[in-house]
C-alpha positions, -999 to +999 in steps of 0.1 A: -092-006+115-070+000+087-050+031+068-038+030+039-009+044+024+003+052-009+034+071-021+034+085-054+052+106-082+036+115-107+013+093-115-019+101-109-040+078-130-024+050-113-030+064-077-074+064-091-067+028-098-055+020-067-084+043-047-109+026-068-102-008-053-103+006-020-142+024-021-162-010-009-135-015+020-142+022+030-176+020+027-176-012+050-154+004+076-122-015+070-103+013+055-103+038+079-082+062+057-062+064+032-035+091+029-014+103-003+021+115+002+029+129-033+067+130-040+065+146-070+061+179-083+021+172-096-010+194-083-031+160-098-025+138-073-038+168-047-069+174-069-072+135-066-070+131-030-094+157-020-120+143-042-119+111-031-115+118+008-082+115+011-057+129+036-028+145+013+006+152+022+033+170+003+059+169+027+073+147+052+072+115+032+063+081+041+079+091+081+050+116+086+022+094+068+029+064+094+029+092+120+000+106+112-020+075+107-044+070+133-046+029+129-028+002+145-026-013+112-011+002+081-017-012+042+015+001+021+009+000-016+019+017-047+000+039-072-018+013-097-017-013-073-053-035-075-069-052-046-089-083-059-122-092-044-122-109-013-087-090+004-111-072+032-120-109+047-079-119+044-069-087+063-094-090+088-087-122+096-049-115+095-055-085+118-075-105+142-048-138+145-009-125+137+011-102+148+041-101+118+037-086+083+020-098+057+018-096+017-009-103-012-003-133-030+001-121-066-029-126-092-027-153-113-030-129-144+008-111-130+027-143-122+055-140-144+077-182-145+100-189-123+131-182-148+118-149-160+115-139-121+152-146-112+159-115-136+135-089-129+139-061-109+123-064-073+105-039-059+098-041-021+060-032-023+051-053-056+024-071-036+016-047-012+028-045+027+004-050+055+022-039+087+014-029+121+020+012+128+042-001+159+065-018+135+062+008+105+077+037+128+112+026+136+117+012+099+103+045+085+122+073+107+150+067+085+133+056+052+137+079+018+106+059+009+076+037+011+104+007-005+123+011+022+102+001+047+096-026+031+127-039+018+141-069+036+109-077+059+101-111+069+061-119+058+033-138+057+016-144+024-020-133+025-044-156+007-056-126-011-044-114-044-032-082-060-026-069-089+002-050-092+013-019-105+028-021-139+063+002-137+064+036-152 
């Protein structure tokens, strides 16, 4: 039903994180995959992915992950990146009744006020990007990355949260 992809450099304890919010969705059948395209110069995040089941890619970047994926429906999100209980139920039924783009709402325990957020840097996949493949490859034939995809998308706000990846 659903691959997931993750794009990371260097970081390799964060990429486990973010697998080990994904095991009881596997298990279930809603993660149909989940493929690693290291960008960095790290053997770890190989090791990683082939331990957990992964499909690993050192080359190609985030173009030849959405290629390769083999669902209609691809869930972008960066090394750290949490999925909090419940998100397999919000997918599914986003999966089942929309058609656009969707995000995680952010956990209550990551929402920064509303002053602080005006000055902090934005990253594109903060709360994760939930996108269908038919839409993923045009915006990612010309991407560097897995934040370019998803910089500037209009989405829906899952009613699922996240946590999110604290920055390196």
């Amino acid at each position: 039903m659903l691959s997931v992809l993750i794009e990371t450099r260097n970081n390799e304890e964060a990429l486990a994180r973010t697998l080990s919010s994904l095991v009881s969705a596997a298990v279930s059948g809603v993660v149909r995959e989940v493929i690693v395209c290291d960008v960095g110069p790290s053997d770890e995040a190989h090791k990683i992915a082939d331990e957990t089941g992964c499909h690993y890619l050192a080359e190609g970047g985030i173009a030849a992950a959405v290629q390769q994926a083999k669902s209609d429906w691809l869930l972008l999100l960066e090394p750290g990146a949490r999925l909090m209980d419940g998100w397999t139920e919000a997918v599914e039924h986003h999966v089942e009744t929309m058609a656009m783009p969707a995000r995680f709402s952010r956990s209550r325990v990551d929402k920064m006020p509303w002053f602080a957020r005006l000055f902090a840097p934005t990253r594109a996949l903060i709360d994760g990007l939930l996108i269908r493949k038919t839409q993923a490859l045009p915006l990612s034939r010309h991407a560097a990355d897995a934040e370019a995809v998803a910089r500037g998308l209009a989405t829906k706000r899952l009613p699922a949260e996240i946590r999110i990846a604290k920055p390196e």
